[in-house]
N, C-alpha and C positions, 0 to 999 in steps of 0.2 A: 393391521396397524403395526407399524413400526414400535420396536420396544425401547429403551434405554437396557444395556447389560448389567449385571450387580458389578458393583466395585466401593470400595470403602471413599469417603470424604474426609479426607484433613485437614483440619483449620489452627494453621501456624498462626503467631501473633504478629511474627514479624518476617521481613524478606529471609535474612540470614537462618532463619529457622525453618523456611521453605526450602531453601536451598540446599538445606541439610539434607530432609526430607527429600529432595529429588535425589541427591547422591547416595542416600540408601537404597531406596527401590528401584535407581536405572531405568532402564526403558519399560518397566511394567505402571510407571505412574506419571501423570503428565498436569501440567499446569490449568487453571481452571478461572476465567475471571469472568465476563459477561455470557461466557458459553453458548453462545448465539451460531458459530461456524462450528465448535466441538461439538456440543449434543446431538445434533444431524447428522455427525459421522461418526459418531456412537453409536448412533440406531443402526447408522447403515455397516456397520460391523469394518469399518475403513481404519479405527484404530482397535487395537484389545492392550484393556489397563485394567489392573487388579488396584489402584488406587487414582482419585482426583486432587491435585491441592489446591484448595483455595486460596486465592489472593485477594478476597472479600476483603482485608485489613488494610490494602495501601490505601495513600492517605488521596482524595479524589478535589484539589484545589489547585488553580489557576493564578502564577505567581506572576503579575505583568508588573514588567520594570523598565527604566530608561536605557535599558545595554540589551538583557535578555528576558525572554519568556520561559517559564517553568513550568512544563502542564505536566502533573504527577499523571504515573501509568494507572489507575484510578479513576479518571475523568471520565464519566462517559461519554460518547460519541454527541447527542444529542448537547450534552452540557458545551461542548468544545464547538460545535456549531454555531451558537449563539453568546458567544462569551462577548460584549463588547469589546474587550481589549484585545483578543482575536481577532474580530472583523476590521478592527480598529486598524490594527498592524500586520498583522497576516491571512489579510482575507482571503487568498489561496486556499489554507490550510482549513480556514473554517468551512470555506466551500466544500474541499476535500471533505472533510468530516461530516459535513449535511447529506451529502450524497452516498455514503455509507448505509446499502438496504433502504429498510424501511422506519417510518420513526418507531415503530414498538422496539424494531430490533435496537436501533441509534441509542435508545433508552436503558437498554442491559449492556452493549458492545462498548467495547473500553479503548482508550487511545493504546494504550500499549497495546490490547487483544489484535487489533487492526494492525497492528507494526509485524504481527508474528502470523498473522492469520496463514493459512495452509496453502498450495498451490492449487490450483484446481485441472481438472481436464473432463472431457463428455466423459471416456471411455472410465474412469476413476471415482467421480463424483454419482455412483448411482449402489442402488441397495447390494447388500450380497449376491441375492437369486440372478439377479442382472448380467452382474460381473461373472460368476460361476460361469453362467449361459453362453454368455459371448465370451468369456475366455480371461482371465487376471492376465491384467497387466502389471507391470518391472515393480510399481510403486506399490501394489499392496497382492504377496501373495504369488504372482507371476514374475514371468524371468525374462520378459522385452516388453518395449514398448509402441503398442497397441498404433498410435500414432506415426512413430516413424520404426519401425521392426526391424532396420539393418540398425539401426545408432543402440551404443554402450551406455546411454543414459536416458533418463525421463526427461519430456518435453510439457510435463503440467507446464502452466501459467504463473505468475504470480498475481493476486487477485486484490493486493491491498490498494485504496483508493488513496489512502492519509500517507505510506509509503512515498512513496515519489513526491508529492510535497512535501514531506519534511526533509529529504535526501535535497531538492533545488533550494530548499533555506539551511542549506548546510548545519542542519538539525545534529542534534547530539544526544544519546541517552544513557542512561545513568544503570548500572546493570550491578547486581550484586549475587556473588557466588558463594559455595563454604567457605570460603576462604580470606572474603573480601571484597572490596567496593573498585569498579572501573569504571572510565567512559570511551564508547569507542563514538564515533560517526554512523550516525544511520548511515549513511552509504558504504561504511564497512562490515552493515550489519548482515548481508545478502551474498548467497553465490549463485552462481548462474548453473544449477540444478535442481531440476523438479522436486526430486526426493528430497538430499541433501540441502535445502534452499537456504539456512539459517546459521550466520556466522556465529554467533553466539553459542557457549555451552550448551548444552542440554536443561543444567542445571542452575542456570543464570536467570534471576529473574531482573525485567525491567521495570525498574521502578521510578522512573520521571522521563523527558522528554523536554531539550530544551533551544528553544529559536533564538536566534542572535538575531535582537534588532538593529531595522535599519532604514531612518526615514525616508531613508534615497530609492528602495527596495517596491517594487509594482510584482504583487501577486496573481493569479491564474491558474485555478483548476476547470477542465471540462473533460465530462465522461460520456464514454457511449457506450448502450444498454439499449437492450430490446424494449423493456418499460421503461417508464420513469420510476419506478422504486423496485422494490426486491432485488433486480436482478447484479450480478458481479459485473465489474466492467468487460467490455471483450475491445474495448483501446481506450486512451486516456492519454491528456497531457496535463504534468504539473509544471509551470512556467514560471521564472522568477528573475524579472529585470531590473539591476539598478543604475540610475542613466546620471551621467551628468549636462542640464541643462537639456536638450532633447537628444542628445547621443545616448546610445547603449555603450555603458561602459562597462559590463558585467553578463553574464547572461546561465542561466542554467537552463535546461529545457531537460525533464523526466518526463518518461514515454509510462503508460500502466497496462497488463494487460498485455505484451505482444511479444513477452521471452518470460524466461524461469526469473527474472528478480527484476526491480525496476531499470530499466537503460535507460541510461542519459545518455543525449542525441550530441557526441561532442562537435562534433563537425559543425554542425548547426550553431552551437553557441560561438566556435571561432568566427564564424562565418556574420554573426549581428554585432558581434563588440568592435566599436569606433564607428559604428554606422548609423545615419538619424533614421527612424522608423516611418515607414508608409506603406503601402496598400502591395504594395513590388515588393518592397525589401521583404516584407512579412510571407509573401506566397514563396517567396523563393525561397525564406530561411525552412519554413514550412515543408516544400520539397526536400529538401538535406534533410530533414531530422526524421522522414518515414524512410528513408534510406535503410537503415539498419535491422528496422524492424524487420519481423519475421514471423509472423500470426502460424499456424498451423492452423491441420483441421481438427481441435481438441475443444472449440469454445462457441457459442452463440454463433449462430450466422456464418456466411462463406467469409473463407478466412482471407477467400481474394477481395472481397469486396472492403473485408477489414481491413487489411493492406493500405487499399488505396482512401478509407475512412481516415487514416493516420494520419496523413497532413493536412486534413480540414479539421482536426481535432488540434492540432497544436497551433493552425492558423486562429481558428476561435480563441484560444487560449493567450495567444499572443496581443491578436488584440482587444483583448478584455482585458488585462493586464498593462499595454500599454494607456488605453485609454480612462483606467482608474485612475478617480481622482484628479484627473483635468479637467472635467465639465466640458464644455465640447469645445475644445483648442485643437481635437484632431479628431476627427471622422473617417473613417474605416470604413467599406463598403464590405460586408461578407460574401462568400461565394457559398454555394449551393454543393451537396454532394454530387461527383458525376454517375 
């Protein structure tokens, strides 16, 4: 049986007082909210911390307004899933949020937890004895990676589902350090490395998350997974159209699951805005946006097969998205993986 290692629990009252606390202890203590991805890599010895901070204190309520959404980093998964004025307005995002594991997990996992959650990889994600056996890799312990062994960096995954939807609703979160209060862009929040994957301090905690509404705005998450629950996605598309009259005049398209942080597919989005949507325009935009991606072999399944799952992920995505909310004014035939 897997253990949990000793280490101390602190429970600050407040953000700024956490963030203190992480600027004391440095890289020996690390952030703690639904701990549903941390405890796992606890047992499996993937982190060593002589302290945990709880963030059990932020405040966990759903602020829906006529301009923006407010979902403190609090909320839990399971809560942001069914929030009416989520499904309401961003039902991308609540989608994204439902498909997050499993519902026990949905019910601890927290919207900020998922925004920060770890990268994963086969060779990374398994017990000590494992890793010992077959040899540490770059990311914990070892000095390449395991995956690709001539490349200078890690090639984990990023594994967030709610990521990439809120990155295509040009999402913003509210981040508080020793020092003080900022907001960057969830799409500033990420770098394109395994290890390093986290723009944000160290010592930053995120405390709100928030969506700019927008009636004109058609949402779209779809994941692919070996199950239907538990598992990480191993490809994913977060889709977000806003049209005038049946043009795309707007387009975001977040890929999940197929590089170190979420990609956006920009090609693909130049490529749908000023054009009316249909069953063509979608397969094509579709082909552009798995262009970039790049699956390894570090995740569920062949990563060729995932490759080519990418543009039937962002085709479904697109239209389910397009077709929200119209009743049936447009009819989309899907296509089948090859």
């Amino acid at each position: 049986m897997l253990r949990l290692p000793r280490f101390k629990y602190l429970r600050p009252k407040t953000a700024t007082e956490a963030a203190r606390m992480a600027a004391e202890f440095g890289p020996r203590a690390m952030f703690v909210a639904g701990g549903t991805d941390l405890f796992p890599k606890l047992k499996r010895r993937q982190f060593e911390v002589e302290a945990l901070i709880g963030l059990d204190f932020l405040p966990r309520q759903i602020h829906g307004g006529s301009t923006d959404c407010v979902v403190d980093a609090g909320v839990t998964l399971a809560a942001a899933s069914s929030d009416n004025h989520l499904i309401e307005s961003f039902a991308g995002y609540a989608e994204a949020s439902g498909q997050v594991s499993s519902p026990p997990l949905r019910n601890a996992g927290t919207v900020g937890g998922n925004l920060c959650v770890d990268t994963r990889c086969n060779y990374y994600d398994m017990t000590y004895e494992w890793r010992k056996a077959a040899g540490f890799c770059m990311k914990k312990d070892g000095d390449i990676c395991l995956v690709a062994p001539s490349s200078p960096r890690c090639w984990a995954v990023s594994s967030s589902d709610t990521a990439p939807m809120a990155i295509a609703l040009d999402g913003v979160v509210s981040l508080t350090g020793p020092d003080g209060e900022r907001e960057l862009p969830v799409s500033a929040l990420y770098r394109d490395d395994g290890m390093d994957y986290m723009a944000k301090q160290p010592t930053e905690v995120i405390t709100s998350l928030r969506l700019p509404a927008d009636s004109a705005t058609r949402t779209a998450y779809v994941k692919l997974r070996r199950r239907g629950s538990i598992d990480f996605p191993i490809a994913g598309a977060a889709v977000a159209l806003q049209f005038e009259g049946d043009t795309v005049m707007r387009c975001r398209i977040v890929l999940s699951a197929v590089a170190s942080y979420p990609l956006e597919a920009t090609a693909a989005e130049e490529f749908l805005k000023g054009r009316k949507v249909d069953a063509e325009t979608i397969r094509e935009t579709a082909d552009i946006a798995a262009k970039p991606a790049k699956p390894l072999d570090n995740a569920d399944l062949s990563h060729f097969w995932r490759k080519r799952m990418v543009r039937v992920v962002v085709e479904q995505a697109l239209q389910r998205a397009t077709t929200r909310n119209q009743g049936s004014t447009v009819k989309l035939l899907g296509r089948q993986p090859d």
